[in-house]
C-alpha positions, 0 to 999 in steps of 0.5 A, spaced: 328 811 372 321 812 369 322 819 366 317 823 362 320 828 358 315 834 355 316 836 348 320 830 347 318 831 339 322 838 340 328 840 337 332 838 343 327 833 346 327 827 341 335 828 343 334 828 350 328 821 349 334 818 345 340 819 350 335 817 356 333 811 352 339 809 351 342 809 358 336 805 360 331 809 363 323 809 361 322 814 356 314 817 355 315 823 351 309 827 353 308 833 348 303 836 343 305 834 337 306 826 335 313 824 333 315 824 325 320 818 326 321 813 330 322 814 338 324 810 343 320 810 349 312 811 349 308 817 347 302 822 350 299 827 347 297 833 351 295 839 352 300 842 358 296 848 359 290 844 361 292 842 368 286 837 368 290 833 363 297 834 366 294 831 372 291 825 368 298 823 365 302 824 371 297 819 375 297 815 369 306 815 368 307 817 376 315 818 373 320 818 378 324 824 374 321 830 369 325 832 363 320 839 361 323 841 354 317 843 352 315 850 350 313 855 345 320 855 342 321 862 339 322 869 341 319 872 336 313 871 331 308 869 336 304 873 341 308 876 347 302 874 351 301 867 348 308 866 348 308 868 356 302 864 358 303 858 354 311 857 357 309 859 364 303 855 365 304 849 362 311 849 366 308 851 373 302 845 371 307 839 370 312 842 376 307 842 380 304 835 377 311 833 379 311 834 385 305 833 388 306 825 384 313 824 388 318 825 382 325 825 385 329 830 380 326 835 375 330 838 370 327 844 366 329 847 360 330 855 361 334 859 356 340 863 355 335 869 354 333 868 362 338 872 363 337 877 359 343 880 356 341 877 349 334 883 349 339 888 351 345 892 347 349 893 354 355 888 356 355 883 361 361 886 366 365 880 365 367 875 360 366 869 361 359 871 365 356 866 369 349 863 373 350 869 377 349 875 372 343 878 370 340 883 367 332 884 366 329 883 360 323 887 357 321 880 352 316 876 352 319 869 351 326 870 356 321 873 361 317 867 361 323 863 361 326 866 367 319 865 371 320 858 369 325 858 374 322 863 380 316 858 380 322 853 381 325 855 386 319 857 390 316 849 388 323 848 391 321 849 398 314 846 397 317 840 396 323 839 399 325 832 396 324 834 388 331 837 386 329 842 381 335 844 376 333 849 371 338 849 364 340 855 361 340 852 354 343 856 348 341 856 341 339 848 339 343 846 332 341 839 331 347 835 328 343 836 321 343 843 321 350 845 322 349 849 315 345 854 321 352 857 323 356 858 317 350 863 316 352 867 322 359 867 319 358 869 313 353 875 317 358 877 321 358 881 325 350 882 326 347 875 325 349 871 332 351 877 336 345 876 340 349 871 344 355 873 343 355 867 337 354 861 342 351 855 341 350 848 342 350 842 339 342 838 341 347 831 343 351 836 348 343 838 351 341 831 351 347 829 355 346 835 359 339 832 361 341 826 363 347 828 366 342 832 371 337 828 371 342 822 374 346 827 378 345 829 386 342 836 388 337 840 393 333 845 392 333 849 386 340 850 382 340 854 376 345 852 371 349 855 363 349 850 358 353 852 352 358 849 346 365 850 349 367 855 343 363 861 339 361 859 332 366 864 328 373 864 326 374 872 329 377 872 336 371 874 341 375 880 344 375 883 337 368 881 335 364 884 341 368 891 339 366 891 332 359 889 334 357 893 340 362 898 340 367 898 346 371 893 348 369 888 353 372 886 359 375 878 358 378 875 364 385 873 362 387 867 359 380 867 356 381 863 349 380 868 343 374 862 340 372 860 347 364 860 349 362 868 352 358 863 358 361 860 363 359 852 364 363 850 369 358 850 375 354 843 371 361 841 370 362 841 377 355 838 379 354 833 374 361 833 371 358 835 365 361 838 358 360 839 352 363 834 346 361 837 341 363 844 336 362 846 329 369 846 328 371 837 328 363 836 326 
């Protein structure tokens, strides 16, 4: 498959270019930043807010498939209206790009933070949550990422024949940077409480691209990628209670190092897993 991946210079992204090279796709990683090593595939710089040059590489690639990684990648530090008006154009240019060119699948990079529950001090109702569970959010950057996927669902119904998945990615830790998490163990309970101290390895997110990519759905599907497991060594139940001050409400049999989110709906779909924790690596 012809796949362009934006943002394949990113954190995520030079993974995702790696495994779809490997698995025998033709990779162009559009993105405004050159790569700093050595990538498969070939590579476009662009500007994504610029709907003129979006079109331009889209008619140049004509991709069969779109990976969109691409995005103002931080919550904090930046401008909130530059960070809102940066992730939500760029994304409804290069969907509506990919659209209108004849793409197939387009798999969008959303995040944890779409739903909401890592800007507020309130609990998810139940423990594991899933795709469903929501709550608003008054950030900037998970804002836009949700509004990444209402433009996919109403791009959806526009073009029929693309099937959109938006992935709820949670926080990227390359294989390199596995230093990161021992940082929240040492902080506990404050630092990584945000997400209930979930992550995921940038192989397993990669792995998730691909799997989506590959896979078969219609319309718009939204779907929570995470690590199986928590990155601390206290029992989940525990941790919430002594970072937020009530217990949570965990289903029974939810093991004590077992993720807060709830993948099993990709699994279902694409049969995709996580392969990877801080604990073997």
């Amino acid at each position: 498959m012809r796949v362009i991946v934006t943002g394949g210079t990113g954190r995520a992204g030079r993974w995702t270019v790696r495994e779809l090279a490997e698995a025998g796709h033709e990779v162009v990683n559009v993105d405004r930043a050159r790569p700093s090593e050595p990538l498969p595939g070939s590579f476009i710089q662009i500007d994504l807010t610029d709907a003129g040059e979006v079109y331009d590489v889209f008619a140049q690639v004509r991709p069969e498939g779109v990976c969109h990684l691409a995005a103002n990648p931080s919550p904090s530090g930046f401008s909130r209206n530059g960070t809102f008006e940066n992730n939500v154009l760029s994304t409804y240019h290069v969907m509506q790009a990919a659209g209108d060119l004849g793409a197939g699948r387009f798999i969008y990079a959303s995040s944890e933070m779409a739903t909401g529950w890592l800007t507020t001090e309130a609990l998810p109702p139940h423990i594991p949550f899933n795709e469903a569970d929501r709550v608003e959010s008054p950030n900037a950057y998970a804002l836009a990422k949700y509004m990444g996927e209402v433009i996919g669902a109403s791009l959806a119904v526009r073009y029929p024949a693309m099937g959109i998945c938006s992935l709820r990615i949670n926080n990227v830790i390359p294989p390199d940077e596995y230093d990161r998490l021992q940082r929240r163990r040492d902080n506990f309970p404050d630092e990584g409480s945000g997400n209930f101290w979930s992550y995921i390895d940038a192989r397993d997110v990669a792995g998730a691209f691909r799997a989506a990519l590959e896979g078969q759905s219609r319309g718009h599907e939204v779907f929570l990628i995470a690590a199986a497991d928590t990155c601390i060594e206290v029992p989940l139940a525990q941790a919430i209670e002594t970072r937020y001050g009530q217990k949570p409400n965990i289903a029974p049999g939810h093991g004590d190092f077992q993720s807060a989110f709830d993948c099993s709906k990709i699994k279902r779909f694409f049969g995709w897993e996580a392969q990877y924790s801080w604990r073997n690596q």
